[in-house]
N, C-alpha and C positions, 0 to 999 in steps of 0.2 A: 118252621122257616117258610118263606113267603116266596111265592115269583120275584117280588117288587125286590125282593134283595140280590136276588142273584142277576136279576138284569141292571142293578145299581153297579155291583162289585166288577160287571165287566163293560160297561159303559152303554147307552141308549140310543149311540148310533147304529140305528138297521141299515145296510144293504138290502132293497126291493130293487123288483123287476118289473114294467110294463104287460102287460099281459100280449100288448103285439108284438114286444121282442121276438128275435127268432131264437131258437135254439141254441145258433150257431154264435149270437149276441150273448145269453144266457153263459155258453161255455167259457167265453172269456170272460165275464165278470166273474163267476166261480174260480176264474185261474188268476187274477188280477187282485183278488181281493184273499185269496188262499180259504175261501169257506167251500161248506160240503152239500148249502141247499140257497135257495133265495125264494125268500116269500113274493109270490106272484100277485101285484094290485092292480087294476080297472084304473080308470081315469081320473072318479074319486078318490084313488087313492085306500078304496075298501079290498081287502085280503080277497082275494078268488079261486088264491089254490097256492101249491108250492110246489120247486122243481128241486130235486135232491140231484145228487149225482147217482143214484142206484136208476132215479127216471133216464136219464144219459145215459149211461149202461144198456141198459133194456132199448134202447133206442138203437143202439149202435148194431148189436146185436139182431133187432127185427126188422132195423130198414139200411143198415148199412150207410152210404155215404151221403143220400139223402136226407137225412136226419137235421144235419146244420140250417136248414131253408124253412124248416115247419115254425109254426108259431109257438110258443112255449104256451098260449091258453090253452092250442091243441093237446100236447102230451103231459101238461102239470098232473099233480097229484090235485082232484078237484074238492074240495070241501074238508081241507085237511083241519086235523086235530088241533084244537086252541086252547088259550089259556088264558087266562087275567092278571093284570100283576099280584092282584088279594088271593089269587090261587094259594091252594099250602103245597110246597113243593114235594110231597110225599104222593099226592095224589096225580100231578103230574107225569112222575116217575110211575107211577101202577098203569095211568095210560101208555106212556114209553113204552114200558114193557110189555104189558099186554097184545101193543100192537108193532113191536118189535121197529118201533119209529125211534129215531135218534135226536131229532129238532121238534121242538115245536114253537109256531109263532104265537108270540104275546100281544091280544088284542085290546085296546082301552077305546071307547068311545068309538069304537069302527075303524079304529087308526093302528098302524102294527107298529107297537114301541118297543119290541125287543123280540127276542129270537134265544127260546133256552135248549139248549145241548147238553148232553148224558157228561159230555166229558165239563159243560158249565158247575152244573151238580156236583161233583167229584171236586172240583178243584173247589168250591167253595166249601164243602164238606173236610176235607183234608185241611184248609184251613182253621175253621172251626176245630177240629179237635188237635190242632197241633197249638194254637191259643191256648187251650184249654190246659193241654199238655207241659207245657212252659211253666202258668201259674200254677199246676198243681207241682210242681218241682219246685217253682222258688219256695211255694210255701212250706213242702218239706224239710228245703233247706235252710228254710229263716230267716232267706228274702221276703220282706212283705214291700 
């Protein structure tokens, strides 16, 4: 299975962030849109980093009520983890895991065309085998 499918099955509109956003900007499109990270882009429009809600967290935590007024180029996660949609999505998940990240942006031509999540993988995955599951029962049963 490919990137290009699992960001097909849940649609190719991305939510991005400005890199001069504030934080405080950041927090409510995270609560506006109900996502858990927003790929951070420059002016062209090229990936520069990503802000999770664990970077909010950590924020809250080390600067207290300050935090809303920083820029989010300041506190992103900088150089984060990428993908391609020709990615195979096994190999994705081994970086997931390994680096105990939960998103990662999908880059095509320097442009971020989708955004795959641990829970994206699963729900397509569970698909797939309940398809699968279906046909192997009709055909038990002598539905073809």
């Amino acid at each position: 299975m490919l990137v290009r499918n699992v960001i097909e099955s849940k649609g190719r509109h991305v939510i991005v962030l400005d890199d001069e956003a504030t934080v405080g900007e950041a927090v409510a499109k995270l609560v506006q849109n109900n996502i858990g990270s927003l790929p951070i882009v420059d002016q062209e429009g090229r990936l520069t980093g990503i802000l999770s809600e664990r970077d909010v967290l950590r924020l809250i935590h080390n600067r207290g009520e300050s935090f809303s007024r920083l820029r989010v180029r300041d506190v992103m996660t900088r150089n984060p983890i990428v993908c391609a949609p020709h990615d195979e999505v096994d190999a994705v998940m081994g970086k997931m895991s390994e680096r105990n990240i939960a998103k990662v942006p999908v880059v095509e031509n320097g442009e971020v065309v989708g955004i795959v999540s641990v829970g994206d993988v699963v729900k397509l995955l569970f698909d797939k085998v309940h398809t699968e599951n279906q046909h192997l029962l009709s055909y038990i049963h002598g539905a073809v």
